[in-house]
Structure formats: structure tokens, C-alpha cells
N, C-alpha and C positions, 0 to 999 in steps of 0.2 A: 372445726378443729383443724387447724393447721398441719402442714406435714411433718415437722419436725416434733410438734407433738406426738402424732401417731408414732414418731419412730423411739419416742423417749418410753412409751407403754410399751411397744413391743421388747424393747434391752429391758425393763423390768419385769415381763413376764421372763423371758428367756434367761434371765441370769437368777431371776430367782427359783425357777425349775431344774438349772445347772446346778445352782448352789446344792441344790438337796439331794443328789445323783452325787456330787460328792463326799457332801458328808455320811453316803448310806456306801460309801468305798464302791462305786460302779461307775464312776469316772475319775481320771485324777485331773487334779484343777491344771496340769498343762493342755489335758484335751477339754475341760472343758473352756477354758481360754480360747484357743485356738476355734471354738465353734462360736465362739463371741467375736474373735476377728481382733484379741485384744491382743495384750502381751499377759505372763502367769503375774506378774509384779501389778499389774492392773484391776486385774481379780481381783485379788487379796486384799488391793485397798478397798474394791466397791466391799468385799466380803463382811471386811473390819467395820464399814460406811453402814449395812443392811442389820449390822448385829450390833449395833450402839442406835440407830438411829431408826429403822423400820425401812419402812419404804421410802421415806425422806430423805434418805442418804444417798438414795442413789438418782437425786436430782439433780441434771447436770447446771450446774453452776452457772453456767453460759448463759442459760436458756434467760430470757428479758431482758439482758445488756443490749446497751444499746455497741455497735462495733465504732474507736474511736475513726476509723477510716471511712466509714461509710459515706457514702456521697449526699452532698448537700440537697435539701428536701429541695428547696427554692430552684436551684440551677435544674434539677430532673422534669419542676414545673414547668419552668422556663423551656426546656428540651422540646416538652409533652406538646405546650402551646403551638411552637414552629413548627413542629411536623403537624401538627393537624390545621395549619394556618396558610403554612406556604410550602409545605414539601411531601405533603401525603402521597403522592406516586413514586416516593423514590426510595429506593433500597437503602434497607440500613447502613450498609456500607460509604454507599451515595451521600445519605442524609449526613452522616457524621462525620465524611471529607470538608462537604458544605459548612456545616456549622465549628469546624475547626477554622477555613479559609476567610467566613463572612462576619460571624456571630461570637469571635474570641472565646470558643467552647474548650475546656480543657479535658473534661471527663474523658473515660478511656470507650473501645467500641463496644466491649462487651459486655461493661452497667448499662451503656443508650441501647443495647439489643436486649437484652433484661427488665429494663423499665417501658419497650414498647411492647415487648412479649405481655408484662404483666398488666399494663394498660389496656391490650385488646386491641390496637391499631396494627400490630404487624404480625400477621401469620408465623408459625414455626416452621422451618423449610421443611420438607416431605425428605425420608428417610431416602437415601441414595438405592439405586437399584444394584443388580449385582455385578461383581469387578469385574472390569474389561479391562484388558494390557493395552496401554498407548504406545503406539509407533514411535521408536527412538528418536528424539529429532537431530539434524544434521549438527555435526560437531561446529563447522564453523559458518559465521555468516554468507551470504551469497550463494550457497550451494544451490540452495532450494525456497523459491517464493511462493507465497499464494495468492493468488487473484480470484476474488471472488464481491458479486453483488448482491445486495439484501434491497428489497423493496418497503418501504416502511414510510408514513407521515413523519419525517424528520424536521422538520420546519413547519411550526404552530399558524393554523391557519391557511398553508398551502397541500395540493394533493400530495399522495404518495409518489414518491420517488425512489430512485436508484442509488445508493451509495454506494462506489466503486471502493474497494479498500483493496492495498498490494502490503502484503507484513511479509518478515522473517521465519523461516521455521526453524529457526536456531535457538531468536532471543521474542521472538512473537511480536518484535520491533515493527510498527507500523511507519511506511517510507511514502508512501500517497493515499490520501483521500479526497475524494471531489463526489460533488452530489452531478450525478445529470436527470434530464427527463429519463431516457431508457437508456438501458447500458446495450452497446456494441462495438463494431468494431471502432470509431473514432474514441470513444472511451479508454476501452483499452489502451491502445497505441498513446493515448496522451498519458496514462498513470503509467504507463512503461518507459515513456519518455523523461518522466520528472523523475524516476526509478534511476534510471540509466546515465543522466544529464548531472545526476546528483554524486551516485557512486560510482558506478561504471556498471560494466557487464557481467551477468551471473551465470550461474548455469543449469538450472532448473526450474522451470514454471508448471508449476501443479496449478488446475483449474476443474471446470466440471466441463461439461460436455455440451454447451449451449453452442449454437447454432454459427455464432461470430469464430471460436474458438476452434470445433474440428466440423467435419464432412462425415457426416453418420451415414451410410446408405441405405441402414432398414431401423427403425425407432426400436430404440433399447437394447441393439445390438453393438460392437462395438466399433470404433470409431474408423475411418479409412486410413492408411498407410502413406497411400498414395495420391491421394486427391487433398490437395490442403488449400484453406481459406485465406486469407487475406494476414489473418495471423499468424497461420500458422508457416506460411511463405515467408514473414517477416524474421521471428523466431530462428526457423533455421537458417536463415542469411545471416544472421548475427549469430549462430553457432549453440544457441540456445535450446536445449532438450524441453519439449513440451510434451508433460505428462498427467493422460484422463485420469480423473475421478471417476469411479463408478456406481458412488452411493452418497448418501448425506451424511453418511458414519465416515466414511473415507477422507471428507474432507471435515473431521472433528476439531480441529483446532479453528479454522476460519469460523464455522457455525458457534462455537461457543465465544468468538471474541466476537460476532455480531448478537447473540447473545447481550451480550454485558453493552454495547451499543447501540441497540436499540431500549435498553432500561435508562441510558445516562446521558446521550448523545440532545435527545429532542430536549429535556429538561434543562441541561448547557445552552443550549440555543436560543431558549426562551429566557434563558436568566440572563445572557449577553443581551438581550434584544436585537438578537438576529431576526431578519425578517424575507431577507431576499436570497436566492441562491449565489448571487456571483459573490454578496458579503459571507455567508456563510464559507465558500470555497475559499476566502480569501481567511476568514477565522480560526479556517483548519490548518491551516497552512501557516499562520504565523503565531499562533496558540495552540489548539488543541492537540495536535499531534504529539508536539513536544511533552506539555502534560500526562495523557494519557502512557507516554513509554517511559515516562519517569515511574509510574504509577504501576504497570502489567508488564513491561518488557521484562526480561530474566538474562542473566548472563551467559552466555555462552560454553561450550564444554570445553573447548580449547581457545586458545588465543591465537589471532590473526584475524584472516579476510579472504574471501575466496573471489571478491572481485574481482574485474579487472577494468582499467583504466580504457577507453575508446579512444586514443588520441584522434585520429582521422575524424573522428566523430562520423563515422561510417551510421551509428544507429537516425541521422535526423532525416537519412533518402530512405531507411528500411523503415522504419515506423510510419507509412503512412502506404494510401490507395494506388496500386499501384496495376495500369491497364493501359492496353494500346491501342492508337489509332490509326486511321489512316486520313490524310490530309484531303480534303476537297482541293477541286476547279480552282476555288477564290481562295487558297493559300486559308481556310478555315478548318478546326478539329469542330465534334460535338462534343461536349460536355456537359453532364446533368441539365437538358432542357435548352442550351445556350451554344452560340458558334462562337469559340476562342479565337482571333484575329493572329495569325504569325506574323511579325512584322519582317522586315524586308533583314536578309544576312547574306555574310560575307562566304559564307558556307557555301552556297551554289543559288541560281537565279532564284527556283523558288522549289516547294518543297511539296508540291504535287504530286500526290501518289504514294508518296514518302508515309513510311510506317512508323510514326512517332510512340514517345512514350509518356503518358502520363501520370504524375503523381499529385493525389492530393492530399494532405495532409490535414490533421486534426484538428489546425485554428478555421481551414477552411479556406486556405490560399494553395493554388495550382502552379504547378510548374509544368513545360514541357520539353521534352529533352530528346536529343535528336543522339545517337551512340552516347558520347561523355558530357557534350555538348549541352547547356540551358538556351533553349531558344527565344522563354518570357515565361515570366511569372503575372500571373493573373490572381485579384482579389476574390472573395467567395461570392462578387456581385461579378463578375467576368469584364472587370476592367483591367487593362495591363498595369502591373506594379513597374515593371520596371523595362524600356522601351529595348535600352542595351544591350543587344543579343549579335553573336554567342558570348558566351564564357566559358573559352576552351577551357576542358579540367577543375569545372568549379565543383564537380563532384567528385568524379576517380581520381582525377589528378594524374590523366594518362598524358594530357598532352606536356603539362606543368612540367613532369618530371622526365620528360627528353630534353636528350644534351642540346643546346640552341643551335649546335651547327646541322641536327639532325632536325629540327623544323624548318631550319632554311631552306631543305633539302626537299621539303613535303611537297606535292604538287598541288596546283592549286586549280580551281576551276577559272574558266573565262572570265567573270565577272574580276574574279581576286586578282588573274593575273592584268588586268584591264588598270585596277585601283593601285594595285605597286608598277605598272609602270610609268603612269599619272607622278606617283609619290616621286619616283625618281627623275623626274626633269629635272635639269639644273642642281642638281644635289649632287653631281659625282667631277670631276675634273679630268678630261679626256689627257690621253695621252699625246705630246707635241706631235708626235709623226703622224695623228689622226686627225687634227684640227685643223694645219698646214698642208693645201693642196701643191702636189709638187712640181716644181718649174719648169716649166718646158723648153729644150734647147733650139736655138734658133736654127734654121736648114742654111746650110751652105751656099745654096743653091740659089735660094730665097735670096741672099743676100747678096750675093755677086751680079745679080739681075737689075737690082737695087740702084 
């Protein structure tokens, strides 16, 4: 017996036990209407229904119609076959984007969650636990990011991996995603770069407490003040507040949109026929992102932008490895395992001793830089990219931006002053009275002799 049966027996026990409490004047038919859940005018007609008809009367009419809306038997078959053919691992939600996008599905979501409930292929979600107040999110874009990684087989057929994700806590607007082997510091600094490069500068980066991000000094205690990592030196050079998590509840919006990421992300990837990471990186970037924030993103509380613009583009010397050396005998630095070659500059003879500065950066090309100064950039195989050195101010832009008569004025070492007075041979036109040795007057004396 079906349920709507049961419930058609119990309105006729129940009304027919009402009925008779009325007519013995111990209830009046407004209450007992009101314990039916009807209206009095509904009564009266089952009343009139039960006292012509018996128990007949008060069958409800409905009951065996077919509804003329009901959804076509054929298309729910059709439905039932896909998911149990090609989509059984995907959330209803999931399943029914698909077969909207792939399979010209029109039915709505919540007949395809009704007819997989009642087929037995999809679970009924489990009752929510008890309410918890979510943290306000920031009024406007930019205030506040999250950076955070999930480890998961995202790519069918390859190990688990890292996906670095950086979203919104405003609109949940995801702004970088890339898969790497393991997330760290060169990770980070590249999804802060595409972050930065794209919008500009924000002012809050919320993360968890992993090892690239802050300098803990005792495990599960909280993080140092004063000791900061690679990031976190990066960070506040760009002006940027970097702010610990202290739990997985803390960071509740990152974990639930990895959540919904790891149900949707690997099954996308397989139906694109992604197979490699650099296509996948390259998928996310000019597909899925966009998708997904049409999909999850929310608008905002207020309007505007809390970015700001980098003009200098100050963030491309901050977002990367940044450590010092000191120059060998042979005009040589160490780096990672290799001896970087200084070539020969106009700076001073050579640079022996000299306390240089190295940055390397996330693609894995090195530069080294002497005060403002680029002295050569070197590829991640430690060949020099570029031989050209220096480039006063190609970073600060200390020397760029003095007045010219005030670099004329700079003094220069021996070798430089050696090469401009080379330059200046024959480039100047001496004054007559310097050119012309002058004549000597003949002696008097001399010539009376004569």
C-alpha cells in the first residue's frame, strides 16, 4: 500500500470520529475542522459526502488521475539509463548541469532527484547537523583571499596531486587554479602572481599554517611575529596582511568549495579528455574557472573593488626567492648545486667579495642584482639569459628617475672612467686658444747679431 493510501485511511478514520463528537455537541465543527487542518466549509462538504454516500464520499477524487504535467515516462528512462551508463559518480546537481549542457535534457532538478531517490541509485543526503553562525564575509571584493591546497587524484590515471586554488571571500569568485606536484613556496607565489598581474593588490590573505606560509616555533602553537618565511616577507613588502587559520572549521568556506571540487573537478577532466597537467592548467585557465563562477560565485554586499592597481609592478621582484650571496675569487655565486658566471660590468672591475642579491622566481629563471642594479639573469639550467649587464633601475628605478645632470655628476670607478674617456676622443671641439700654440717673439738681440 502506498503512502498516499495510508494517508487517505487515516482522514477517514479521523473525520469520521470528528464527525460523531459533533453531532453528540462535544465539539463544534470549527474545531473540529481546525484538527483536520481543513477549512469549516470543507467539513461540511466531506460531512454532506459521508451522509449521502458512506465512506465513498470521502474518496478523494484525485487519487488514480494520472497529473497532466507529469514528466514523460520515456525521458526519466532515458535519464535513469545515463546515469547508471556514464555518470554514476556524479552528484545530482553535477548529473543534471551535464545532461542539460550534453544530452538536450529539459526536465527540471528536482523530478531527476526524485526519480534517482526513487530508482535507488542516489542516496538521500543525511539530515544537516546543528546550526553554526558563518562569519560575515567582507563587503567588497579584494579585502580578503583564501589560498588554500587539497591533495586529491584530480587527473584520471595520474597520482594525487595538489590543486592550489586563491577565491574571493566576498563573491567565493575563484581567480587561480593550477595543479602542481606539491604545493609551496614557488606555488604560491605563482597563483599570487596571476592573482596580482590580473587585478592588482588586495589586502588580506587568509591561509592555514603549513610550513611555506608562516614559522611556527613549537607544533600547534601559534605562529611567529617575527620570523617570516619567504611568503611571508613577500606579503608584507607588498603591504599585504597575512592572516593564520587555526582549524579546518576556520577556514569553512575554502574546505567546502574543495568539497564541491573534488566531486566535479576530476569527472570535468575526464569528459574534456584531459590527460596531462600542463593541459589541464592550461583548461582551467581558459574554461573552467570562468564556468565554475558563473555557477558558485555570489554577488557581492556592496559595489566597487577594494583592489588596487601595481603600476610599478613592484609585485614581479616581490613574489619570488629572495637570498644573498657572496661572490667568489672567479667573479662566481652558488646556486642550487651550480656556479652562476657574473659577466664582466661597468660597475666596477669585478665583484669579488661583493654581497649580491638573488632572486629566483617561480618559472625558475634567476636574476642577480647588485643594490638596484641587474647584473644577469640566468635560465633554471644556469645558462645566462641575458649577457647585457647592468640595467641601472630596471627594478627600483633609483637611478632612472634622477635628473640627468645629477648622473652626470655620479662618480665613477676606474674602469668607467677609463671607457668615457676612450668615448670622448675626437667627439668634442677644443677651444682656438688651446689648439694654437703661441708665437714666439723673435730677441732683439738675436737679430742685430744677424
Amino acid at each position: 500500500m502506498g503512502t498516499a493510501s495510508i494517508h487517505e485511511g487515516v482522514r477517514r478514520m479521523r473525520f469520521s470520529s470528528l464527525l460523531d463528537r459533533t453531532e453528540a455537541k462535544e465539539l463544534t465543527q470549527a474545531a473540529a475542522s481546525e484538527l483536520l487542518g481543513i477549512n469549516v466549509r470543507t467539513f461540511q462538504r466531506w460531512a454532506e459526502r459521508f451522509e449521502a454516500e458512506g465512506d465513498d464520499g470521502l474518496v478523494d477524487l484525485r487519487m488514480g488521475r494520472r497529473s497532466p504535467r507529469r514528466a514523460p515516462e520515456e525521458e526519466l528512462e532515458r535519464m535513469l539509463g545515463l546515469f547508471r551508463d556514464k555518470y554514476a559518480d556524479f552528484t545530482v546537481k553535477h548529473f543534471h548541469e551535464q545532461l542539460q549542457k550534453r544530452h538536450g535534457y529539459v526536465l527540471g532538478y528536482t523530478v531527476t532527484k526524485l526519480a534517482l531517490h526513487a530508482a535507488g541509485l542516489v542516496r538521500k543526503a543525511p539530515k544537516r547537523s546543528a546550526h553554526r553562525k558563518k562569519r560575515p564575509r567582507r563587503p567588497l571584493p579584494g579585502m580578503l583571499l583564501h589560498q588554500d591546497g587539497s591533495r586529491h587524484p584530480w587527473i584520471e590515471g595520474l597520482p594525487a596531486m595538489d590543486l592550489i586554488v586563491t577565491l574571493d571571500d566576498a563573491t567565493s569568485e575563484i581567480y587561480s587554479m593550477l595543479l602542481v606536484e606539491e604545493e609551496g613556496t614557488a606555488s604560491t607565489f605563482q597563483a599570487l602572481g596571476e592573482v596580482i598581474g590580473e587585478h592588482g593588490l588586495f589586502c588580506a590573505l587568509y591561509t592555514d599554517r603549513g610550513s611555506h606560509y608562516f614559522y611556527t616555533p613549537k607544533a600547534g602553537e601559534k605562529v611567529s611575529k617575527t620570523q617570516q618565511t619567504q611568503v611571508g616577507r613577500a606579503l608584507s613588502h607588498l603591504g599585504i596582511e597575512h592572516i593564520a587559520a587555526y582549524s579546518p572549521q576556520a577556514r569553512g568556506r575554502s574546505e567546502r568549495m574543495f568539497g564541491t571540487l573534488q566531486g566535479r573537478l576530476p569527472k570535468d577532466l575526464r569528459l574534456a579528455g584531459i590527460r596531462t597537467v600542463e593541459a589541464a592548467n592550461a583548461w582551467l585557465k581558459a574554461h573552467y574557472i570562468a564556468e565554475h563562477n558563473a555557477a558558485f560565485a555570489i554577488k557581492a554586499e556592496q559595489e566597487g573593488t577594494a583592489f588596487v592597481a601595481d603600476r610599478h609592478e613592484a609585485w614581479r621582484e616581490a613574489l619570488c626567492v629572495i637570498e644573498e650571496r657572496t661572490v667568489a675569487n672567479d667573479n662566481t655565486i652558488a646556486w642550487s648545486g651550480r656556479r652562476l658566471q657574473l659577466p664582466q660590468s661597468r660597475l666596477r672591475p669585478h665583484f669579488v667579495k661583493a654581497l649580491v642579491r638573488v632572486h629566483a622566481y617561480p618559472d625558475g629563471t634567476v636574476s642577480v642584482f647588485l643594490g638596484p642594479h641587474r647584473l644577469a639573469r640566468f635560465a633554471a639550467n644556469g645558462q645566462q639569459i641575458s649577457p647585457d649587464a647592468p640595467q641601472p633601475g630596471s627594478v627600483l628605478g633609483a637611478v632612472k628617475d634622477k635628473p640627468l645632470r645629477a648622473r652626470k655628476r655620479a662618480s665613477l670607478t676606474a674602469p668607467a672612467r677609463a671607457a668615457v674617456e676612450i668615448a670622448r676622443v675626437g667627439a668634442e671641439k677644443r677651444a682656438s686658444s688651446r689648439t694654437k700654440k703661441p708665437t714666439r717673439r723673435a730677441n732683439p738681440a738675436a737679430v742685430s747679431m744677424a
